[in-house]
GUTIGU-218235 format. One record per atom (N, C-alpha, C): residue in three letters; residue number from 1; atom name; x, y, z. Coordinates in pm, whole numbers. Last residue first. Layout:
% residues N
<"ala", NUM, "CA", <X, Y, Z>> ...
This chain:
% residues 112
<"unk", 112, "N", <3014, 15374, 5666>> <"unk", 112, "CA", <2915, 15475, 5574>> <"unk", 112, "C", <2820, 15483, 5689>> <"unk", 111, "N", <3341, 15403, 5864>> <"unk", 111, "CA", <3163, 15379, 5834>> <"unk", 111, "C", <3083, 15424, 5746>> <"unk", 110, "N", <3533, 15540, 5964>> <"unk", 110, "CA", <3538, 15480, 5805>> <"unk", 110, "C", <3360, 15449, 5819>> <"unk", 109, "N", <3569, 15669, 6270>> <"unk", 109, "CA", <3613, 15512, 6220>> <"unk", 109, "C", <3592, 15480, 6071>> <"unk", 108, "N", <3437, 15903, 6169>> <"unk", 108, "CA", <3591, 15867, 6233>> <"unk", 108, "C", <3647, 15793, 6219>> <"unk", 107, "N", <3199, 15809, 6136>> <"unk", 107, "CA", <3241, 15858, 6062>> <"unk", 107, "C", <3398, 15872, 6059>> <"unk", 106, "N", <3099, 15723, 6434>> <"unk", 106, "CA", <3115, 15647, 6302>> <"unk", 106, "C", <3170, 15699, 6201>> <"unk", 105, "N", <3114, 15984, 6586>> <"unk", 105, "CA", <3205, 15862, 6589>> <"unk", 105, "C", <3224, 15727, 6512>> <"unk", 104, "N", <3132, 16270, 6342>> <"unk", 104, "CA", <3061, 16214, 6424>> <"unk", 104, "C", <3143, 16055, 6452>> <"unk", 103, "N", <3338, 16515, 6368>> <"unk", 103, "CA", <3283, 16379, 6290>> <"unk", 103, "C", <3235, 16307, 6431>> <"unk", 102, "N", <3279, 16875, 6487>> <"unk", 102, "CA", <3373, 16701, 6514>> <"unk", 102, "C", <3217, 16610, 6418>> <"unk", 101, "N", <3258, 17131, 6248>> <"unk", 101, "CA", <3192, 17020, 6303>> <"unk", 101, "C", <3307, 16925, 6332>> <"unk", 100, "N", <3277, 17486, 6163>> <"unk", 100, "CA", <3352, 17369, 6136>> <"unk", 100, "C", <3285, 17298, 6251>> <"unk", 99, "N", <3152, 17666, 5817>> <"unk", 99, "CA", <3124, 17594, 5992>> <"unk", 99, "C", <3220, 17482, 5957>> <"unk", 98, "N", <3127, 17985, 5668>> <"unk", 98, "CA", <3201, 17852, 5731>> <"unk", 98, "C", <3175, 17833, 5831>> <"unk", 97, "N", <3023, 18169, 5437>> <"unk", 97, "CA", <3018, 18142, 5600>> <"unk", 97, "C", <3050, 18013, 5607>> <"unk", 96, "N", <3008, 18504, 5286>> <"unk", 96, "CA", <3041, 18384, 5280>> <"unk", 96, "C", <2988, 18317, 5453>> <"unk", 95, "N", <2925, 18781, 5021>> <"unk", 95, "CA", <2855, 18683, 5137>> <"unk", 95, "C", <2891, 18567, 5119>> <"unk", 94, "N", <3092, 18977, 4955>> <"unk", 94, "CA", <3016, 18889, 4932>> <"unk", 94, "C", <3025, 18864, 5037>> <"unk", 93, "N", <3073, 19391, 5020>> <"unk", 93, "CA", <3138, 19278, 5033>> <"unk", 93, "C", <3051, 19124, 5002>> <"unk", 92, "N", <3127, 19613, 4736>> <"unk", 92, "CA", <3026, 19558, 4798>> <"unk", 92, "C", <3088, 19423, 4861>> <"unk", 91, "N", <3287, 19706, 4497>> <"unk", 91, "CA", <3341, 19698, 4652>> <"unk", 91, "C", <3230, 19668, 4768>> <"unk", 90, "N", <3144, 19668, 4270>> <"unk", 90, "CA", <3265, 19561, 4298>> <"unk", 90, "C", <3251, 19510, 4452>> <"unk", 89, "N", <2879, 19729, 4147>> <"unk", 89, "CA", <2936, 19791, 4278>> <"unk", 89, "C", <3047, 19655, 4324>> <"unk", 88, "N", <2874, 19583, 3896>> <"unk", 88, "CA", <2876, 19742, 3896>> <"unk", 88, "C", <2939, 19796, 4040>> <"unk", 87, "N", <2766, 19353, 3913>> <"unk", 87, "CA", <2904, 19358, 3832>> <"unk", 87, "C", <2934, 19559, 3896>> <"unk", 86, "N", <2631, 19223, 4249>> <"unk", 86, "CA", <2661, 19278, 4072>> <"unk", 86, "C", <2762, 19322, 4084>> <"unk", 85, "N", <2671, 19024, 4434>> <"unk", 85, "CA", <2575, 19044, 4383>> <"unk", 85, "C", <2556, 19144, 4235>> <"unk", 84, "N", <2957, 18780, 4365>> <"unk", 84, "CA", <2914, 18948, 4373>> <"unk", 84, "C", <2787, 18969, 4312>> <"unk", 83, "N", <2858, 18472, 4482>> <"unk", 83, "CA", <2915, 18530, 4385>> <"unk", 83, "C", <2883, 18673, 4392>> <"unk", 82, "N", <2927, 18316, 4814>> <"unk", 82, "CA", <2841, 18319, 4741>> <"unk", 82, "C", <2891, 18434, 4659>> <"unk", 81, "N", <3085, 18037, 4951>> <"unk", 81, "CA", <3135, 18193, 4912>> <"unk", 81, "C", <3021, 18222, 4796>> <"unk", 80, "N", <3087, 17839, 5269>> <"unk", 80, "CA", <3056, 17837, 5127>> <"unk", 80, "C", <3007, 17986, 5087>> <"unk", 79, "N", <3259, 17601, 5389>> <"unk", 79, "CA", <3302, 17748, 5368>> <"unk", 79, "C", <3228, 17748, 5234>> <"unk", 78, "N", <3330, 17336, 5597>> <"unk", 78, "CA", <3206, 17339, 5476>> <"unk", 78, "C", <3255, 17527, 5455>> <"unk", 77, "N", <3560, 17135, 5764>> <"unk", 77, "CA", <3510, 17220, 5793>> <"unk", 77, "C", <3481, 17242, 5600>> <"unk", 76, "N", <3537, 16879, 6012>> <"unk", 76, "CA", <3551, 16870, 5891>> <"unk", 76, "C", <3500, 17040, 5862>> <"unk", 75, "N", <3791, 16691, 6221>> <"unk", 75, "CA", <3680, 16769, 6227>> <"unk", 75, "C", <3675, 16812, 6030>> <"unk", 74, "N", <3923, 16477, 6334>> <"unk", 74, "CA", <3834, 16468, 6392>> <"unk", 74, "C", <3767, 16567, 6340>> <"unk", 73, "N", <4177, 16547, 6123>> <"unk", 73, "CA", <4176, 16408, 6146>> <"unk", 73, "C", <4021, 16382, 6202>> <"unk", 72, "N", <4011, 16802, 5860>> <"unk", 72, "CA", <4121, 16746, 5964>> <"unk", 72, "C", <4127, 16603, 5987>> <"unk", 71, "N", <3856, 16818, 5551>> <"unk", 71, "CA", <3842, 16759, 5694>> <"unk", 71, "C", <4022, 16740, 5752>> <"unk", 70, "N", <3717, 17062, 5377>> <"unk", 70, "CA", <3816, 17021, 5392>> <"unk", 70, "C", <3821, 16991, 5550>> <"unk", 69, "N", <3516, 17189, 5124>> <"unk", 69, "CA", <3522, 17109, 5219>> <"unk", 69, "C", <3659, 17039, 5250>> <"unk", 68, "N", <3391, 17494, 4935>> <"unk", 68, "CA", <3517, 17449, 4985>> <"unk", 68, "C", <3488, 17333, 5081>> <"unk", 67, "N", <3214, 17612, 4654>> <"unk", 67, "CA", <3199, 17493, 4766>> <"unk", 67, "C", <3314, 17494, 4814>> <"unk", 66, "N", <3095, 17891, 4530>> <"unk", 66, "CA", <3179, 17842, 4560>> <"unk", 66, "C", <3207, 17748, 4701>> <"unk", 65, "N", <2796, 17955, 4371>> <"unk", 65, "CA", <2859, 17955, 4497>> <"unk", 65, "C", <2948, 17891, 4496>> <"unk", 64, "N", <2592, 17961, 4165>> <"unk", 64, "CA", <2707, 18025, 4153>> <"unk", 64, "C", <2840, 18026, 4208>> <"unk", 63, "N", <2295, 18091, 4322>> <"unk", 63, "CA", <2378, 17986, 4237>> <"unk", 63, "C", <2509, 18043, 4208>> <"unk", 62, "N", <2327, 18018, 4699>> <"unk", 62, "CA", <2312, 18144, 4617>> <"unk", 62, "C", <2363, 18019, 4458>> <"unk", 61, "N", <2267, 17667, 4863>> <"unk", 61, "CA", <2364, 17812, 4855>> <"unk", 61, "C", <2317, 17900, 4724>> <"unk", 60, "N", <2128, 17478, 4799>> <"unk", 60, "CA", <2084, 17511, 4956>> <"unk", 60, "C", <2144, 17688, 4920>> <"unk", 59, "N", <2289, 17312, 4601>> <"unk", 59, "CA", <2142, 17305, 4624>> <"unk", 59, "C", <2065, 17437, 4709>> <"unk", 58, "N", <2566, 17301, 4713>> <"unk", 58, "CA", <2515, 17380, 4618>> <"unk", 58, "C", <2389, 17386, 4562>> <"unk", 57, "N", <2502, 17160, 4953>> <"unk", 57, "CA", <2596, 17295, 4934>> <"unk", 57, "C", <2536, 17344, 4855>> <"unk", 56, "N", <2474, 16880, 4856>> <"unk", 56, "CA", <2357, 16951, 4939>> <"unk", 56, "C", <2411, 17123, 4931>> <"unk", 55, "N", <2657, 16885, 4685>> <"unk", 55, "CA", <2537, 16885, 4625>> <"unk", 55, "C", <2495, 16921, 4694>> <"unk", 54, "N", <2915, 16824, 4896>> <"unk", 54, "CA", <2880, 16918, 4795>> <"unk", 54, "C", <2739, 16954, 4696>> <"unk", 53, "N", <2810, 16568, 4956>> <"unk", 53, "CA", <2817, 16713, 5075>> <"unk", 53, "C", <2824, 16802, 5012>> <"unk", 52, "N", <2862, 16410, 4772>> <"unk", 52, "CA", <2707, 16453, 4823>> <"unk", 52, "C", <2677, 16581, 4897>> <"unk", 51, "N", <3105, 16427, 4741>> <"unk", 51, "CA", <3028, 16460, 4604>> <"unk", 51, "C", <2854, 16523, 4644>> <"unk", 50, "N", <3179, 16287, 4979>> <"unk", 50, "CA", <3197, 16449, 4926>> <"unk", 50, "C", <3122, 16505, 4834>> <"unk", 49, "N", <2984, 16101, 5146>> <"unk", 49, "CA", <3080, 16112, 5036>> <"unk", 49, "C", <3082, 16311, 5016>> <"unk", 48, "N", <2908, 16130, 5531>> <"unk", 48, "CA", <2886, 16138, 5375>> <"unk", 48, "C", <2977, 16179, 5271>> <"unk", 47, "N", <2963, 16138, 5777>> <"unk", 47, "CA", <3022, 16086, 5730>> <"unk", 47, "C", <3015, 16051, 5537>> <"unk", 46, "N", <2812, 16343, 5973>> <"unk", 46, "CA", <2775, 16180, 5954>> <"unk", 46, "C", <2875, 16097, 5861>> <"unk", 45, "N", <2955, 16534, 5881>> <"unk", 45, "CA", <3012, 16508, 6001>> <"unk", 45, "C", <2903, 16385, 6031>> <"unk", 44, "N", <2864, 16597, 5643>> <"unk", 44, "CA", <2998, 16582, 5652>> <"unk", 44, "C", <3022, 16535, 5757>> <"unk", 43, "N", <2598, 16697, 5709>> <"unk", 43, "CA", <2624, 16574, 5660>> <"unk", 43, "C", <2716, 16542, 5614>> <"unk", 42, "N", <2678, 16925, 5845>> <"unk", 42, "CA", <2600, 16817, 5915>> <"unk", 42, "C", <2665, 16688, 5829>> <"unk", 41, "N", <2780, 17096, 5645>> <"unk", 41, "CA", <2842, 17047, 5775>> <"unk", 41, "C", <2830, 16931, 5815>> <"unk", 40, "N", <2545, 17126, 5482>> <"unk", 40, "CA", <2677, 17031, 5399>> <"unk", 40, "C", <2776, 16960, 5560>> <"unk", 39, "N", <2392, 17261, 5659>> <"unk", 39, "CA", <2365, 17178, 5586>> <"unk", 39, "C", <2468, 17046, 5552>> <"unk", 38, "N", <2573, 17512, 5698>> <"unk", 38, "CA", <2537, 17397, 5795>> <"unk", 38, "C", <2514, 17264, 5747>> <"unk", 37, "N", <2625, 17580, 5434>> <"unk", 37, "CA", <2726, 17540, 5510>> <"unk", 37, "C", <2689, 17459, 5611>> <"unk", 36, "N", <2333, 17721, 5386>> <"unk", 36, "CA", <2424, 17596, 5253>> <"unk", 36, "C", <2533, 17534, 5337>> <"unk", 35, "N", <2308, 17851, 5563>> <"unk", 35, "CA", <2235, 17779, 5605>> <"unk", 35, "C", <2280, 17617, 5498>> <"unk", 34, "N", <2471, 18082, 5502>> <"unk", 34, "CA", <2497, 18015, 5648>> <"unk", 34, "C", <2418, 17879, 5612>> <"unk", 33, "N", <2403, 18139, 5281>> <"unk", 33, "CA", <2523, 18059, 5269>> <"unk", 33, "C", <2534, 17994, 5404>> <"unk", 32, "N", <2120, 18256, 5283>> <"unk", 32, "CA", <2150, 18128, 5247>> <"unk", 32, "C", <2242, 18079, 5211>> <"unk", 31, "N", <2232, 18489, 5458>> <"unk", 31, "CA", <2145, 18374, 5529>> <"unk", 31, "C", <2156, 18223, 5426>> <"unk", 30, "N", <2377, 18617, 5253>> <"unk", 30, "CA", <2444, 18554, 5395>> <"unk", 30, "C", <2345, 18481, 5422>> <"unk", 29, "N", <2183, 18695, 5072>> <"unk", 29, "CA", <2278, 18607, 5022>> <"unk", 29, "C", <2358, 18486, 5140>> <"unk", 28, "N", <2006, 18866, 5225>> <"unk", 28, "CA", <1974, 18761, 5157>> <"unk", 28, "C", <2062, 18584, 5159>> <"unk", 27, "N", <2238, 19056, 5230>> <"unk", 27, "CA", <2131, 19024, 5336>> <"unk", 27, "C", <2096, 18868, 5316>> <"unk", 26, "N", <2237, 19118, 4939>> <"unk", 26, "CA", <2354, 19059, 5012>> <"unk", 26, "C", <2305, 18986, 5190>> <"unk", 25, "N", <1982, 19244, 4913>> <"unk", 25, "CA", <2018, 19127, 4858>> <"unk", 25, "C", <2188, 19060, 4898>> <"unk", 24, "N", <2035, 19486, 5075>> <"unk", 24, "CA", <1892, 19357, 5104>> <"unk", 24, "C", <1926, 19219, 5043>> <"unk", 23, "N", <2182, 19599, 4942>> <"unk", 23, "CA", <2256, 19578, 5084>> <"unk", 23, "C", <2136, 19460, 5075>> <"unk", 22, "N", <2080, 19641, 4699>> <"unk", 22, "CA", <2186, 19551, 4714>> <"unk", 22, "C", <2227, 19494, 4869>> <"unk", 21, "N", <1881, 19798, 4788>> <"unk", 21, "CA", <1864, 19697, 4716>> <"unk", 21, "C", <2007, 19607, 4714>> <"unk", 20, "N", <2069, 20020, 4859>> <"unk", 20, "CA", <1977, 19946, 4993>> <"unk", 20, "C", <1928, 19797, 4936>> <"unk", 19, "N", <2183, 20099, 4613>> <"unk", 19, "CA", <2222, 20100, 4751>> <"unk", 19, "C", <2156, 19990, 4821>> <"unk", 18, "N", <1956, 20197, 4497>> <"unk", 18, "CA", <2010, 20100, 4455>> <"unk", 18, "C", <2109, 20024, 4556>> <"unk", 17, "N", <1902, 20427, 4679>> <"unk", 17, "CA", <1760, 20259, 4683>> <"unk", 17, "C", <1848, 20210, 4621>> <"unk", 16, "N", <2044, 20590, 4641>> <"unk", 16, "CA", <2064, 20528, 4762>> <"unk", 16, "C", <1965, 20396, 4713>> <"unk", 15, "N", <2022, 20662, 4343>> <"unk", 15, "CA", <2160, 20587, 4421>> <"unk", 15, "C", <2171, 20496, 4536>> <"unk", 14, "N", <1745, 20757, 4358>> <"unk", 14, "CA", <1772, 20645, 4280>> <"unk", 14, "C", <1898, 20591, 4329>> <"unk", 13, "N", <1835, 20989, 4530>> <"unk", 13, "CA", <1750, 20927, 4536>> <"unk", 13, "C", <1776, 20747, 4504>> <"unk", 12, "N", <2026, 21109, 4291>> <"unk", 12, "CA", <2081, 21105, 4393>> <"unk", 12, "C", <1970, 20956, 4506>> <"unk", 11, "N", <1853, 21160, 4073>> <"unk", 11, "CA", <1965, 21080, 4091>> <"unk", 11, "C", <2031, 21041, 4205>> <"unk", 10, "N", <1690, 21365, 4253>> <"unk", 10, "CA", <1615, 21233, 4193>> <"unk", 10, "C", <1768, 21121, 4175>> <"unk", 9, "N", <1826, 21578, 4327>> <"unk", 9, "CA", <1740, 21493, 4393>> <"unk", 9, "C", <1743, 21366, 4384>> <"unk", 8, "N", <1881, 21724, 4094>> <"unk", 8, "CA", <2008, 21628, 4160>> <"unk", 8, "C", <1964, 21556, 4283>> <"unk", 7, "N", <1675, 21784, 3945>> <"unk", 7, "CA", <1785, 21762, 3862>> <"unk", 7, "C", <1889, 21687, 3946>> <"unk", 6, "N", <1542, 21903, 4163>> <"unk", 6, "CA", <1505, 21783, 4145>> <"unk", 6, "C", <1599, 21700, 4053>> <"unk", 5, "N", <1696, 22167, 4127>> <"unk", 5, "CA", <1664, 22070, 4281>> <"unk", 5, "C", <1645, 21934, 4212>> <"unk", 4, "N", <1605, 22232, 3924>> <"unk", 4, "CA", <1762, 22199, 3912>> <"unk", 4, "C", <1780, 22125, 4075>> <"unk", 3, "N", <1375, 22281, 3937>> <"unk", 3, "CA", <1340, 22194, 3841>> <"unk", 3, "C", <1536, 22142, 3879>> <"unk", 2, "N", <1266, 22486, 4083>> <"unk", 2, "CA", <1249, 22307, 4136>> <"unk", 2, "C", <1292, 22245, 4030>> <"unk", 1, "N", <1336, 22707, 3916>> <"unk", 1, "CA", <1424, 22688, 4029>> <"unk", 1, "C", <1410, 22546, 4088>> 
């Protein structure tokens, strides 16, 4: 009779920790996109080449991550989309995060 208990226990069990393992690693994922976006922010809004703002991005962010940078006239905004932690649970949401920064006043004017 324990044996058809445990027959749907255990799978069941194993579901949720896979579960929670993913929720931890999406957890994960958000902190180091917030922190890939600031990063790139900052040194978008000193005025740094793109190529660079993007390297710090993708240095800093999940691998894999999708860089977006795109500046207005006074502000520049970093959105960086980290990749589905797995193939299996699609509907798991990724982890993204955008900051937008005013350029700093040398940067406005052309200045390196």
């Amino acid at each position: 009779m324990a044996t058809a208990e445990l027959a749907i226990v255990i799978p069941a069990l194993v579901a949720v920790l896979a579960l929670c393992l993913s929720g931890l690693g999406l957890a994960i994922d958000q902190i180091q996109t917030v922190d890939a976006a600031r990063i790139a922010a900052r040194a978008a809004a000193r005025g740094e080449p793109v190529d660079a703002v993007r390297g710090l991005a993708e240095q800093a962010a999940p691998d894999g991550s999708e860089v977006t940078i795109s500046r207005s006239d006074d502000r520049v905004r970093v959105t960086v989309t980290a990749p589905p932690r797995t193939r299996y649970l699609p509907a798991l949401p990724r982890a993204s995060a955008s900051v937008e920064v005013l350029l700093e006043p040398a940067a406005r004017m052309g200045s390196p």
